[in-house]
Backbone of each chain as nested JSON, in Angstrom:
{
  "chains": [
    {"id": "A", "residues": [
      {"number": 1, "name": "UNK", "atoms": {"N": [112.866, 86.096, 131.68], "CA": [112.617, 86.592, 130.314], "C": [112.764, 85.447, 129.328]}},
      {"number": 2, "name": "UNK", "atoms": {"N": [111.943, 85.511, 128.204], "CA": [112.265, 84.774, 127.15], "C": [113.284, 84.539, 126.563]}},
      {"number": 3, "name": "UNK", "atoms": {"N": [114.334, 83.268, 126.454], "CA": [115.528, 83.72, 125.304], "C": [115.255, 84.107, 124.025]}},
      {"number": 4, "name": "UNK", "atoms": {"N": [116.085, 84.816, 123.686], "CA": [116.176, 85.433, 122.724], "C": [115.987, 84.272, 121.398]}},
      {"number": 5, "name": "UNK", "atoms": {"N": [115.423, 84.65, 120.265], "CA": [114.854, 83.55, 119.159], "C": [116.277, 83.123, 118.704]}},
      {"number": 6, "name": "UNK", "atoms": {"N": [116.416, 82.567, 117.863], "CA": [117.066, 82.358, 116.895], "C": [116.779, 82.566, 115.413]}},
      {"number": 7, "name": "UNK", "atoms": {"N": [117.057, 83.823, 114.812], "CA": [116.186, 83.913, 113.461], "C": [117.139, 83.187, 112.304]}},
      {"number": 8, "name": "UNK", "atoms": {"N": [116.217, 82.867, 111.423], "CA": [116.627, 82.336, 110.439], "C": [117.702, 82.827, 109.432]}},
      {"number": 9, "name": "UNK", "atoms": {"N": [118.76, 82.781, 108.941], "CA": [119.791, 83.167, 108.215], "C": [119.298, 83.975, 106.88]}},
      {"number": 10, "name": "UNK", "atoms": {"N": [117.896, 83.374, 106.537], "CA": [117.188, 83.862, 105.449], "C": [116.437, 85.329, 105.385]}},
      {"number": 11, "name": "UNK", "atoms": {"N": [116.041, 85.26, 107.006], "CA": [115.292, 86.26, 107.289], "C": [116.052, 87.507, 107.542]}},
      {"number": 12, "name": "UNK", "atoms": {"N": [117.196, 86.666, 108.236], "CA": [118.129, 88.316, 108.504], "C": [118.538, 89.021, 107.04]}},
      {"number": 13, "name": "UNK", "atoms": {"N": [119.138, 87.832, 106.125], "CA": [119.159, 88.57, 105.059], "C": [118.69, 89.152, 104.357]}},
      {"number": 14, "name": "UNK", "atoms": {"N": [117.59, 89.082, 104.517], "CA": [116.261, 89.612, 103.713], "C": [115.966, 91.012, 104.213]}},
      {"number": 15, "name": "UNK", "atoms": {"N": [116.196, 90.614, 105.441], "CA": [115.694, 92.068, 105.993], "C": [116.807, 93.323, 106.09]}},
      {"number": 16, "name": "UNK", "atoms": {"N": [118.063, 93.014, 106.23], "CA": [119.186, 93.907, 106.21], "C": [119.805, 93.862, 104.721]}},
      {"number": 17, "name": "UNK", "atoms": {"N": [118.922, 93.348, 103.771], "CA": [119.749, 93.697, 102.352], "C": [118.117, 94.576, 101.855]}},
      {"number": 18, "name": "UNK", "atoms": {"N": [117.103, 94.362, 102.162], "CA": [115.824, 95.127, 101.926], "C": [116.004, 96.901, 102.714]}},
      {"number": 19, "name": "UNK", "atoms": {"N": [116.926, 96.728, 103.725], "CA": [117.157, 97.752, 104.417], "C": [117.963, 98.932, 103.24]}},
      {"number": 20, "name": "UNK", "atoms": {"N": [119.172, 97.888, 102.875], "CA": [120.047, 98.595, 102.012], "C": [119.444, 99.008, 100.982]}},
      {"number": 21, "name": "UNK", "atoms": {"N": [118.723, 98.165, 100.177], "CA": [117.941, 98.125, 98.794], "C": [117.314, 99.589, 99.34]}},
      {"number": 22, "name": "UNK", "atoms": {"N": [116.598, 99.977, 100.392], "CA": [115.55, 100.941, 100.713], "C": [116.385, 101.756, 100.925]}},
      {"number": 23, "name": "UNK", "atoms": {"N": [117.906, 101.752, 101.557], "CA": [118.8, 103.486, 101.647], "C": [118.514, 103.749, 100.338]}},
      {"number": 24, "name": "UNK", "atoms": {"N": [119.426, 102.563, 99.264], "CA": [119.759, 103.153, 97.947], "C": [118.598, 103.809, 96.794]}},
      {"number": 25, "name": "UNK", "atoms": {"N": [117.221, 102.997, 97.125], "CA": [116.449, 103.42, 96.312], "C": [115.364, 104.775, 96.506]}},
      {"number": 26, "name": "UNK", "atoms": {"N": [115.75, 105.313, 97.949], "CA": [115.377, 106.338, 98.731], "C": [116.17, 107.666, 98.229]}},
      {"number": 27, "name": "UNK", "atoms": {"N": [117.513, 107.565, 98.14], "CA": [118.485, 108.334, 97.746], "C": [118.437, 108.46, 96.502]}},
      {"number": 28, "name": "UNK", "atoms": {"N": [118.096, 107.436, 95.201], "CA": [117.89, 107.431, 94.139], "C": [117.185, 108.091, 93.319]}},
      {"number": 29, "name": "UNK", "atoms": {"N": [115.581, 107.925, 94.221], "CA": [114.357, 108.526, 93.705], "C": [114.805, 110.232, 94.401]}},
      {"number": 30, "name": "UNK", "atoms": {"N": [115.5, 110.616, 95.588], "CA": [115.826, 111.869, 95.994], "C": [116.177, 113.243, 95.697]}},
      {"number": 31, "name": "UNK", "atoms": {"N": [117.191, 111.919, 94.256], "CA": [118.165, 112.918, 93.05], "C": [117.413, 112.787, 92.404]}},
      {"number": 32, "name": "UNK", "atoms": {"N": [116.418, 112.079, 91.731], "CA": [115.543, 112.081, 90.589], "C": [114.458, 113.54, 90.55]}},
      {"number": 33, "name": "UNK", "atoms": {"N": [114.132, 113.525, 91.653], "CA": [113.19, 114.207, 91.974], "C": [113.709, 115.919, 92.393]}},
      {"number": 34, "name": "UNK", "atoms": {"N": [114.915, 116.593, 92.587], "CA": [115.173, 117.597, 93.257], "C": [115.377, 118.072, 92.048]}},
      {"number": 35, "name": "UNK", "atoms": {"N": [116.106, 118.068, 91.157], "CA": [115.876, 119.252, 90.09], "C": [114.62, 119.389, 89.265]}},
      {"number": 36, "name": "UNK", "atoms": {"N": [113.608, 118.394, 89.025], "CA": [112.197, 118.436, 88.851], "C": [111.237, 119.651, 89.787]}},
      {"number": 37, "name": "UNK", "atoms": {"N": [111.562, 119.312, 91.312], "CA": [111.017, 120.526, 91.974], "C": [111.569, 121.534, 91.632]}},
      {"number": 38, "name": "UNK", "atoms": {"N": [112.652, 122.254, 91.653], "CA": [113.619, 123.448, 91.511], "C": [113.096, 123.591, 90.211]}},
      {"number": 39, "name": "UNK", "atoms": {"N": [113.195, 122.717, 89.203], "CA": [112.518, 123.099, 87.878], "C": [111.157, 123.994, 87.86]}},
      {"number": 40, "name": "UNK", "atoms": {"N": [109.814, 123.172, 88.642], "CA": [108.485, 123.49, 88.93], "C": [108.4, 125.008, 89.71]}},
      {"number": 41, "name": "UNK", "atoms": {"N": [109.537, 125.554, 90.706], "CA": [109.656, 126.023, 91.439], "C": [109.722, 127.224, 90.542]}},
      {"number": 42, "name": "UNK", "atoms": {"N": [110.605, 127.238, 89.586], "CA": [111.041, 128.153, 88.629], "C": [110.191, 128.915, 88.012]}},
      {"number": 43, "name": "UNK", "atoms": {"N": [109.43, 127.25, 87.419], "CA": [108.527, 128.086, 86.422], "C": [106.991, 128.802, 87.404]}},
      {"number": 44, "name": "UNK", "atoms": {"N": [107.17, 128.032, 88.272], "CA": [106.056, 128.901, 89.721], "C": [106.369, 130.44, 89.595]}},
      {"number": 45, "name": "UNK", "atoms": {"N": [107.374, 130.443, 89.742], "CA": [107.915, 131.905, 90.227], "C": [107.604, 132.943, 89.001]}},
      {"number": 46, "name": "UNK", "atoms": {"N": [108.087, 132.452, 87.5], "CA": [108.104, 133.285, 86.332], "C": [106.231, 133.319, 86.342]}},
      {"number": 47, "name": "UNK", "atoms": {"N": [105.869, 132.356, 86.223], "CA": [103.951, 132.498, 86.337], "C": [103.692, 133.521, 87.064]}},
      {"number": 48, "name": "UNK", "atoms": {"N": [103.942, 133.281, 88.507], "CA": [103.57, 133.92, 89.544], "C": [103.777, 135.66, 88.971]}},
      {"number": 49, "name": "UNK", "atoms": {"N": [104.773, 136.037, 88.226], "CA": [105.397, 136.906, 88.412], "C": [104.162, 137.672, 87.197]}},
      {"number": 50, "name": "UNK", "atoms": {"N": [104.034, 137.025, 86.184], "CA": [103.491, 137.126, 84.92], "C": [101.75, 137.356, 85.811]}},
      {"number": 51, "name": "UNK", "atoms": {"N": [101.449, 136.701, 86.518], "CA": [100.329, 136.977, 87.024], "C": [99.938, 138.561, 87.398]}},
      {"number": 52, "name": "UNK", "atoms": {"N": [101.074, 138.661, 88.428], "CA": [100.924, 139.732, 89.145], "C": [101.113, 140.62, 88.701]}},
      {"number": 53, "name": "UNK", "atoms": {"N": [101.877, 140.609, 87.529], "CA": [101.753, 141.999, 86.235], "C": [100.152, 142.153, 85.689]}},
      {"number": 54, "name": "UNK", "atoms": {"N": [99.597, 141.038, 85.585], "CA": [98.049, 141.708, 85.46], "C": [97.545, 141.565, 86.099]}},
      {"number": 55, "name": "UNK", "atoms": {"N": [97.237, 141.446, 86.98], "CA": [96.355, 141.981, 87.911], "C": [97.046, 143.257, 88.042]}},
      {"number": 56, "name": "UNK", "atoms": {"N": [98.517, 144.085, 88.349], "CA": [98.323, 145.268, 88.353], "C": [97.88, 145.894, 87.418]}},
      {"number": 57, "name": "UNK", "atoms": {"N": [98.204, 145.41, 86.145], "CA": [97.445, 146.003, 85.013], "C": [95.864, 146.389, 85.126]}},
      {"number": 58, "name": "UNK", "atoms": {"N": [95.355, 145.206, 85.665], "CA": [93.712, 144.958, 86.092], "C": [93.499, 146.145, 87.038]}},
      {"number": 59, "name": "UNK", "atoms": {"N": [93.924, 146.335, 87.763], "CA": [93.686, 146.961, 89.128], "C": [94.031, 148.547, 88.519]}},
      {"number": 60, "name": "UNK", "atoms": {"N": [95.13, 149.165, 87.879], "CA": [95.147, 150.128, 87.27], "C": [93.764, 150.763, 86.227]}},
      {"number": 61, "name": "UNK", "atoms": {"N": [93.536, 149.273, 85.478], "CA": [92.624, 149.928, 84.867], "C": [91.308, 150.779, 85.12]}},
      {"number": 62, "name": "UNK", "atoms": {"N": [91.013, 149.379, 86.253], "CA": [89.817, 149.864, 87.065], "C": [89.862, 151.06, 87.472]}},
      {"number": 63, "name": "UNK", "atoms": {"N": [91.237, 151.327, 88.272], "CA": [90.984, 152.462, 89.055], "C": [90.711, 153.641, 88.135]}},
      {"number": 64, "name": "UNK", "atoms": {"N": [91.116, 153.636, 86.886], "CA": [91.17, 154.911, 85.988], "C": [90.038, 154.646, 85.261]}},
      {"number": 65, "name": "UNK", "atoms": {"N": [89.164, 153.592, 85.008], "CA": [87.974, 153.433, 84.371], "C": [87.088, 154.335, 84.924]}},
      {"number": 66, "name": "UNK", "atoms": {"N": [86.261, 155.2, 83.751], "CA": [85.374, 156.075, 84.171], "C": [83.52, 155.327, 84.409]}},
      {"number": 67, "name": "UNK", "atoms": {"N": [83.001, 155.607, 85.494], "CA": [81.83, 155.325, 85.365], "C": [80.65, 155.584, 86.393]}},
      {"number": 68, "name": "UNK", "atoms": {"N": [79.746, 155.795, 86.133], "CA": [78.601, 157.103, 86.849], "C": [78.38, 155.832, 87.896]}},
      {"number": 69, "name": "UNK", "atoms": {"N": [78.908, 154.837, 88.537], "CA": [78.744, 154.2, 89.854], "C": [79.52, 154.976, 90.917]}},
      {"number": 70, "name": "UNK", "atoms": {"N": [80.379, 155.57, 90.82], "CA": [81.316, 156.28, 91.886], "C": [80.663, 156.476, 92.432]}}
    ]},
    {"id": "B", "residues": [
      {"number": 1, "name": "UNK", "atoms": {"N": [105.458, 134.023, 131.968], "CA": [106.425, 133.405, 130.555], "C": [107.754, 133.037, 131.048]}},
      {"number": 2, "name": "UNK", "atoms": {"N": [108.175, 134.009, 131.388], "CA": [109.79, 134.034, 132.388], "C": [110.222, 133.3, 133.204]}},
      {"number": 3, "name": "UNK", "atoms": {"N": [108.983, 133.335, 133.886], "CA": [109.109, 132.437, 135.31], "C": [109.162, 131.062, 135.067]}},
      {"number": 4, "name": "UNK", "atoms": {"N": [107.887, 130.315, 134.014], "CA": [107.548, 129.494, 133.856], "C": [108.989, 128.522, 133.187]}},
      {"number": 5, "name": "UNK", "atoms": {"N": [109.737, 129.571, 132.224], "CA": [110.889, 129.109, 131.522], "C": [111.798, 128.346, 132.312]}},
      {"number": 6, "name": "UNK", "atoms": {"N": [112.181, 129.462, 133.631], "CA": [113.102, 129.489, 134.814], "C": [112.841, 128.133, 135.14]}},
      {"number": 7, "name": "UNK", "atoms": {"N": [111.066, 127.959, 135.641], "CA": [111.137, 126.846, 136.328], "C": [111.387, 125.526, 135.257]}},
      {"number": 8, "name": "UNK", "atoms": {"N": [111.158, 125.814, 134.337], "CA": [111.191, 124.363, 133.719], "C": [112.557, 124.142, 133.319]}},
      {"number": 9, "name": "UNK", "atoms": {"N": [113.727, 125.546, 133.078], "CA": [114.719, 124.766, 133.089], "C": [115.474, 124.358, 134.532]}},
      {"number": 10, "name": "UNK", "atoms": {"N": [115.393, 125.134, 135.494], "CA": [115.957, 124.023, 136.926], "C": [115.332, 122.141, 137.071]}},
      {"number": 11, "name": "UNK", "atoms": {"N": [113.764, 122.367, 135.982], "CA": [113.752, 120.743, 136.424], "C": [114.324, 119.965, 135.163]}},
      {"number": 12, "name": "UNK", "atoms": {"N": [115.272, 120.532, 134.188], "CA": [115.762, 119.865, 133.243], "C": [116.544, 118.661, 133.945]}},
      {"number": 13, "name": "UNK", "atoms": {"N": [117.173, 119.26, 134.149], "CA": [117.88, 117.831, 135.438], "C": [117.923, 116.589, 135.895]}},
      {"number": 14, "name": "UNK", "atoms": {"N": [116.633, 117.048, 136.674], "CA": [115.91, 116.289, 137.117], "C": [114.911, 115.434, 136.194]}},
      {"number": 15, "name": "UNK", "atoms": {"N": [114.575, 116.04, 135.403], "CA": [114.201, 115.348, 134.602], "C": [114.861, 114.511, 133.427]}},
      {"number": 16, "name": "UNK", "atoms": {"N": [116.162, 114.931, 132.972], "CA": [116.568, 114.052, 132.083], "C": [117.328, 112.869, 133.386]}},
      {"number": 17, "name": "UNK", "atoms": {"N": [117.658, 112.99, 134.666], "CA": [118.357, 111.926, 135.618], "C": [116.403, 111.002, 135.696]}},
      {"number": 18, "name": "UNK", "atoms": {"N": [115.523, 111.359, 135.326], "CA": [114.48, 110.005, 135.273], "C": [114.075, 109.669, 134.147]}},
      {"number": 19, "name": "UNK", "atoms": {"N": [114.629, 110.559, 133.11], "CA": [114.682, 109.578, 131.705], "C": [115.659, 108.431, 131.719]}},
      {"number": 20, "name": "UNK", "atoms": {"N": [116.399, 108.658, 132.232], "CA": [117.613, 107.979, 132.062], "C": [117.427, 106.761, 133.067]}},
      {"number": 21, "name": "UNK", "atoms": {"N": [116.712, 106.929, 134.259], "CA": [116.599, 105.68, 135.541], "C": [115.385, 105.26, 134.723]}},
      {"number": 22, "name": "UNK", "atoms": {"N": [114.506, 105.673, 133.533], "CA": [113.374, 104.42, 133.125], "C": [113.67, 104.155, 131.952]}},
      {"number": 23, "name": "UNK", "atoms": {"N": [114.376, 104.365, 130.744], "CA": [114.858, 103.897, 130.093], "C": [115.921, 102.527, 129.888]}},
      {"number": 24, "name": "UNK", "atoms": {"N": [117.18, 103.019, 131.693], "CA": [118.162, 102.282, 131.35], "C": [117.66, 100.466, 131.462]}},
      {"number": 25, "name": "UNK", "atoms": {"N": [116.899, 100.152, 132.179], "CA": [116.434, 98.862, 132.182], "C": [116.124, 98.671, 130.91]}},
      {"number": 26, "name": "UNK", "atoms": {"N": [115.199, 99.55, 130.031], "CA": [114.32, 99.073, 128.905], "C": [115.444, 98.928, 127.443]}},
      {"number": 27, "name": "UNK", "atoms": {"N": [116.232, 99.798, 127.623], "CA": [117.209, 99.416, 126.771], "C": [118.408, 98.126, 127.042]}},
      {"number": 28, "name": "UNK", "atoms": {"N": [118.568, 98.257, 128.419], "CA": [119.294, 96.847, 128.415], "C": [118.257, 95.426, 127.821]}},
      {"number": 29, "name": "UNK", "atoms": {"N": [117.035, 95.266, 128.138], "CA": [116.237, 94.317, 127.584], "C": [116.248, 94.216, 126.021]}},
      {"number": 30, "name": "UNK", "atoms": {"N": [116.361, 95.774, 125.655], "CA": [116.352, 95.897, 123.778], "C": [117.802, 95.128, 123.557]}},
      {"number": 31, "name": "UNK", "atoms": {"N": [118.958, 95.621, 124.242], "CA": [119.958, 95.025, 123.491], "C": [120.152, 93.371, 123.633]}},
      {"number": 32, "name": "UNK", "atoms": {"N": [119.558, 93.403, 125.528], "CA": [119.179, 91.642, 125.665], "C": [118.853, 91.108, 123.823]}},
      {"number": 33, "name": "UNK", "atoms": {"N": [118.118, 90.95, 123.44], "CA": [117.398, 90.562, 122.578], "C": [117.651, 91.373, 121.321]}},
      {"number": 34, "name": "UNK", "atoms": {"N": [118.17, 92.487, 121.034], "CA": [118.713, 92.988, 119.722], "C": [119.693, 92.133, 119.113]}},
      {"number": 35, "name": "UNK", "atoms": {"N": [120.981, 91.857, 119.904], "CA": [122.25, 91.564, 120.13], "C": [122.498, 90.222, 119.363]}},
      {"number": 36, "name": "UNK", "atoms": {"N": [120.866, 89.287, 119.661], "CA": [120.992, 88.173, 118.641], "C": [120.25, 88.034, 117.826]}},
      {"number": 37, "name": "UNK", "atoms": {"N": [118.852, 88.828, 118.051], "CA": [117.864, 88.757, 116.914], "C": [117.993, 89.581, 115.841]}},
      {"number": 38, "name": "UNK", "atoms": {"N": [118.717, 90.905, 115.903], "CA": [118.66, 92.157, 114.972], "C": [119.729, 92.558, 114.049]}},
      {"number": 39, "name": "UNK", "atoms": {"N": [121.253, 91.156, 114.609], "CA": [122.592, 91.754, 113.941], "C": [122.452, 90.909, 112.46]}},
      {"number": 40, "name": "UNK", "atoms": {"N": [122.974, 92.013, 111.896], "CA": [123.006, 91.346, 110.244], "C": [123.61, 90.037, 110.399]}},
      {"number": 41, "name": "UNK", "atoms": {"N": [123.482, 89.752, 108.938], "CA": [124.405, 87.688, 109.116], "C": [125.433, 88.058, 108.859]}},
      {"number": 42, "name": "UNK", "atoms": {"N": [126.186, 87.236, 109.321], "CA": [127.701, 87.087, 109.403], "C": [127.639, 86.538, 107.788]}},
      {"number": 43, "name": "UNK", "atoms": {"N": [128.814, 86.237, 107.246], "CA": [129.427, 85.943, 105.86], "C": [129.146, 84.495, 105.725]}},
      {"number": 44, "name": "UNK", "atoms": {"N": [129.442, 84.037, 106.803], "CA": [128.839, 82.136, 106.941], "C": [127.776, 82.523, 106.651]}},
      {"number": 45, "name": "UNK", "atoms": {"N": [126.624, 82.827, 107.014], "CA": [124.928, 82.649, 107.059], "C": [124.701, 82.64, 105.674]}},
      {"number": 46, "name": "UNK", "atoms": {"N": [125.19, 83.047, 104.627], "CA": [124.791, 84.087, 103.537], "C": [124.651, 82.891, 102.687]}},
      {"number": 47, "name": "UNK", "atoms": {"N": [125.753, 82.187, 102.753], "CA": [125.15, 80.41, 101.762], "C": [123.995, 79.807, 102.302]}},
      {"number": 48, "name": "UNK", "atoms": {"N": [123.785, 79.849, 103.531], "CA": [122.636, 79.084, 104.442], "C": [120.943, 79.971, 103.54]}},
      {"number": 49, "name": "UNK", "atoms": {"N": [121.077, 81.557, 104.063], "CA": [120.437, 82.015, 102.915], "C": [119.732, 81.826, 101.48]}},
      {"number": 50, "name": "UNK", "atoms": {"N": [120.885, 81.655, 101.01], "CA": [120.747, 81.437, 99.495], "C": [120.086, 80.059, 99.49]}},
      {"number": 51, "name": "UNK", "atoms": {"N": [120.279, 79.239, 100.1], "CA": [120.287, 77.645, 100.338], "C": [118.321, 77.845, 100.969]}},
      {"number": 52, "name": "UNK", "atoms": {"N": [118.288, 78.54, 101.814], "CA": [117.061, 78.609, 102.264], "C": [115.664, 79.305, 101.455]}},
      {"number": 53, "name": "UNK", "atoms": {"N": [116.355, 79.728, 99.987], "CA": [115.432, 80.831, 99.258], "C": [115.41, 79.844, 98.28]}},
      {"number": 54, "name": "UNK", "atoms": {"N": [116.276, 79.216, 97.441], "CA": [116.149, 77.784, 96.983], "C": [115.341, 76.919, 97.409]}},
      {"number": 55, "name": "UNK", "atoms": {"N": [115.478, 76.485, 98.634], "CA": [114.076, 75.485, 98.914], "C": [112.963, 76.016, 99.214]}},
      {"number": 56, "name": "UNK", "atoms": {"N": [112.698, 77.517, 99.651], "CA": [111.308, 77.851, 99.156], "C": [110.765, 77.867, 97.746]}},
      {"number": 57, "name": "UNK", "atoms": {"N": [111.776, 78.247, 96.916], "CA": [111.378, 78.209, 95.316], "C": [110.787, 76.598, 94.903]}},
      {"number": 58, "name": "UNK", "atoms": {"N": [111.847, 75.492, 95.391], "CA": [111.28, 74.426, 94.778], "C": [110.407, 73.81, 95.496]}},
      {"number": 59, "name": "UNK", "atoms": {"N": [109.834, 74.35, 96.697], "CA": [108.624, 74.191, 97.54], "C": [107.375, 74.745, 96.826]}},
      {"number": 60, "name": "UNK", "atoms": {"N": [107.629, 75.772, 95.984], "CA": [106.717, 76.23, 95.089], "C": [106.713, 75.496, 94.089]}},
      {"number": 61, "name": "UNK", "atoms": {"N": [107.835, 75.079, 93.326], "CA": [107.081, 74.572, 92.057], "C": [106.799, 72.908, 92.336]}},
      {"number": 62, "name": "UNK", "atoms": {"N": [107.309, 72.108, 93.812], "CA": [106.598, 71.246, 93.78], "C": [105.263, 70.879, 94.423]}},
      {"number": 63, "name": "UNK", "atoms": {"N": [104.646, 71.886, 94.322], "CA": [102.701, 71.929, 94.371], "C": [102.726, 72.107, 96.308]}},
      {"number": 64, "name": "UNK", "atoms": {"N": [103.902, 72.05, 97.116], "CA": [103.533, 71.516, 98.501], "C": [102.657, 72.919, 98.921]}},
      {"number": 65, "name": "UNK", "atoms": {"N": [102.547, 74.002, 98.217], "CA": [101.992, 74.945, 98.171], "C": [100.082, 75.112, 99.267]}},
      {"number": 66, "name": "UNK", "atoms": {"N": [99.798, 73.886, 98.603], "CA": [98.493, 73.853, 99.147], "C": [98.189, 72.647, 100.388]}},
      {"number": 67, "name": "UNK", "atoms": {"N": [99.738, 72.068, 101.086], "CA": [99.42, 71.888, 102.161], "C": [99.922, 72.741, 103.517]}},
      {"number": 68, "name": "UNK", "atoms": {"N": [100.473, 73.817, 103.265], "CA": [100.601, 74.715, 104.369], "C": [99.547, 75.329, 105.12]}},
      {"number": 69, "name": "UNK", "atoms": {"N": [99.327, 74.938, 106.55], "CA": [98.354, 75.245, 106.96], "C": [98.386, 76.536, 106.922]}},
      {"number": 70, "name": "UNK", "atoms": {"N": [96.74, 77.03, 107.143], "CA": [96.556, 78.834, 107.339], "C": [97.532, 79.056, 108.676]}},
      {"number": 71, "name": "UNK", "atoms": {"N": [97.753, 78.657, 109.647], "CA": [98.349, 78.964, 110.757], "C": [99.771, 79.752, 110.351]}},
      {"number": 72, "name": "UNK", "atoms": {"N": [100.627, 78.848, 109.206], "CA": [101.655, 78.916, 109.093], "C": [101.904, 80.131, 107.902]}},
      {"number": 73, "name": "UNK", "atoms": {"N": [101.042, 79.592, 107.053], "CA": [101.078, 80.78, 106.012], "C": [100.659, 82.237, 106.121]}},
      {"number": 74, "name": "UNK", "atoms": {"N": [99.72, 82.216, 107.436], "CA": [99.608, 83.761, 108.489], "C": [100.949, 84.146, 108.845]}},
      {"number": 75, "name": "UNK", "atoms": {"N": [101.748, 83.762, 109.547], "CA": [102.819, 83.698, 110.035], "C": [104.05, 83.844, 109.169]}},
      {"number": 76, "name": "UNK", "atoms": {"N": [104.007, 83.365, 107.921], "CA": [104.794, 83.55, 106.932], "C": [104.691, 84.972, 106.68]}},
      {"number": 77, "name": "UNK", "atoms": {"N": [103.587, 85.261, 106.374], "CA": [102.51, 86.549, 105.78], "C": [103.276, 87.501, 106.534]}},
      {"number": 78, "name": "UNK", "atoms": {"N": [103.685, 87.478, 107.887], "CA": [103.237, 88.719, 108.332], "C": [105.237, 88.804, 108.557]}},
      {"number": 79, "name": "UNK", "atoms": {"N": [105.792, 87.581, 108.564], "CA": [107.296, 87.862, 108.29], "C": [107.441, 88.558, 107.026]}},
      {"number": 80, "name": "UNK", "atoms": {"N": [106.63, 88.241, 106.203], "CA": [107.1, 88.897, 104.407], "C": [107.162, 90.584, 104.547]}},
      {"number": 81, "name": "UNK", "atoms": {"N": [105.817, 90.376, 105.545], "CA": [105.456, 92.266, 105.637], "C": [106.495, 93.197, 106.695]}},
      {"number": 82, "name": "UNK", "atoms": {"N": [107.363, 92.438, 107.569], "CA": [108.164, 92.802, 108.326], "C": [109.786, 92.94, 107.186]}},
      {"number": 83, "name": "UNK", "atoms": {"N": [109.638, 92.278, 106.734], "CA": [110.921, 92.489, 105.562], "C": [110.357, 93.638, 104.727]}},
      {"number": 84, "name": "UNK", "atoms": {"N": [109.074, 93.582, 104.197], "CA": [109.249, 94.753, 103.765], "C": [109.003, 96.059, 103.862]}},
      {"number": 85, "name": "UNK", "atoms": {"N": [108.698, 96.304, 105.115], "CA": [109.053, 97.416, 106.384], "C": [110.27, 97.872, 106.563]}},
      {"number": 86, "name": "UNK", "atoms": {"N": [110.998, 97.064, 106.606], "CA": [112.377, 97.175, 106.252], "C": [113.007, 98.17, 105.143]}},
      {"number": 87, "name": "UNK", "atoms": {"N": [112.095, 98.173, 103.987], "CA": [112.623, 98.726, 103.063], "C": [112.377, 100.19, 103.173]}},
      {"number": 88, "name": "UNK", "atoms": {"N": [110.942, 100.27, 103.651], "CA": [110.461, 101.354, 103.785], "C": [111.084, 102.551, 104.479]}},
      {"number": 89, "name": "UNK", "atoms": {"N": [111.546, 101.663, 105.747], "CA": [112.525, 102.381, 106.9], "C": [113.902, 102.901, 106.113]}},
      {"number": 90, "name": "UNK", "atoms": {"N": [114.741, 102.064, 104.817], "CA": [115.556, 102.749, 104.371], "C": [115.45, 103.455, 103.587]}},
      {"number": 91, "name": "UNK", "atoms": {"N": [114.003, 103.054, 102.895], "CA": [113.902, 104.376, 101.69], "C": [113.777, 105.74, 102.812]}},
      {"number": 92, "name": "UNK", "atoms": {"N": [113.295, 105.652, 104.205], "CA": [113.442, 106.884, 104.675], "C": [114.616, 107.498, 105.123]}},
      {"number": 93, "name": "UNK", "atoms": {"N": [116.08, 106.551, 105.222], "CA": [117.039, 106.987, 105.897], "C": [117.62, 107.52, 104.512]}},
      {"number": 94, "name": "UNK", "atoms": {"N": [117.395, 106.89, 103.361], "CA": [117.879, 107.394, 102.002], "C": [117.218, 108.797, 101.879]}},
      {"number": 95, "name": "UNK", "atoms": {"N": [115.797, 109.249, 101.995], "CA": [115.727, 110.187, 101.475], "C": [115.735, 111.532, 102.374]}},
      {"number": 96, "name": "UNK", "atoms": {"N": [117.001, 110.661, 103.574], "CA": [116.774, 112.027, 104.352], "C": [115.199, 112.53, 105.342]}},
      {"number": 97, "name": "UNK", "atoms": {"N": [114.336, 111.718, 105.6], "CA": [113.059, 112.687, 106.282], "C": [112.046, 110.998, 106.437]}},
      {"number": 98, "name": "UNK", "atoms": {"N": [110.812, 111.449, 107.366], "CA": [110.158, 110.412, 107.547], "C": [108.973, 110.067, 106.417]}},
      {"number": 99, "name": "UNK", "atoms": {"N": [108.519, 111.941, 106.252], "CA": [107.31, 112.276, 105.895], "C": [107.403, 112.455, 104.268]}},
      {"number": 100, "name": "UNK", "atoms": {"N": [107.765, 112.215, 103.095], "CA": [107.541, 112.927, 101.893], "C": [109.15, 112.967, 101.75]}},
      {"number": 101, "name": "UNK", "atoms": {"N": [109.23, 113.692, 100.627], "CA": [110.452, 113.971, 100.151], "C": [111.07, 115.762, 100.539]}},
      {"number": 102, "name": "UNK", "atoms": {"N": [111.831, 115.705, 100.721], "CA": [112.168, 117.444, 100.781], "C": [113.114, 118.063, 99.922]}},
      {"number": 103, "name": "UNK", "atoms": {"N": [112.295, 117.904, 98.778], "CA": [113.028, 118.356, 97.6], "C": [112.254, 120.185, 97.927]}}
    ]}
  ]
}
């Protein structure tokens, strides 16, 4: 087998402080972002909800709308 | 359905005793070669570092810029992109998941 390289002092550092840099800025953007969804989520739900009140409204009407297609 | 379950768990066994007989070589070779290529720097290295990011800087501002052959500056290239793979891999251990965020 090949021996093993010898990497450069520069490179390791680079790459195991880019590692860290990437936990912390992973975790960072994580919290940034979770009450933004839960926020979106919210107002999904109150829409959603507001929707579906008319369309039953819609759907009521129809059904009681009079008209010589029956 | 039943049967099929039955049989596949009696060959659990057997099957994780030949994960384990083709792996164990391939991981002794990973750590062969992890062990010195993959461990962070020790506290000595870290001036050597600093010392080594310095003379790339003044390698830049003294013009030697445009005698690096393509050979080398490929090769540079594709170390830069391996560091920053690196990052990528922790922004995924940071955010918890491989794929997206799971907010």
């Amino acid at each position: 087998m090949v021996p093993p390289v010898a990497v450069s002092p520069l490179i390791k550092t680079a790459r195991w402080s880019a590692l860290l840099l990437g936990v912390f800025y992973g975790k960072q953007r994580f919290d940034y972002l979770k009450p933004i969804a839960e926020e979106d989520r919210r107002v999904e739900e109150a829409e959603k909800k507001v929707r579906e009140e008319q369309q039953r409204i819609k759907q009521l009407a129809e059904a009681n709308s009079e008209s010589i297609l029956k | 359905m039943a049967q099929a379950v039955q049989k596949l768990v009696t060959k659990v066994p057997s099957l994780l005793g030949a994960a384990v007989t083709y792996s164990k070589p391939r991981l002794a070779t990973f750590w062969y070669y992890a062990r010195v290529e993959l461990v962070p720097p020790s506290p000595a290295e870290i001036p050597k570092a600093i010392e080594g990011a310095s003379a790339i800087i003044k390698s830049f501002q003294s013009g030697r810029l445009g005698q690096i052959t393509v050979k080398d500056a490929v090769r540079n290239g594709l170390v830069a992109t391996e560091v920053l793979m690196w990052f990528y891999i922790g922004e995924c251990i940071g955010k918890g998941g491989i794929i997206g965020y799971d907010v």
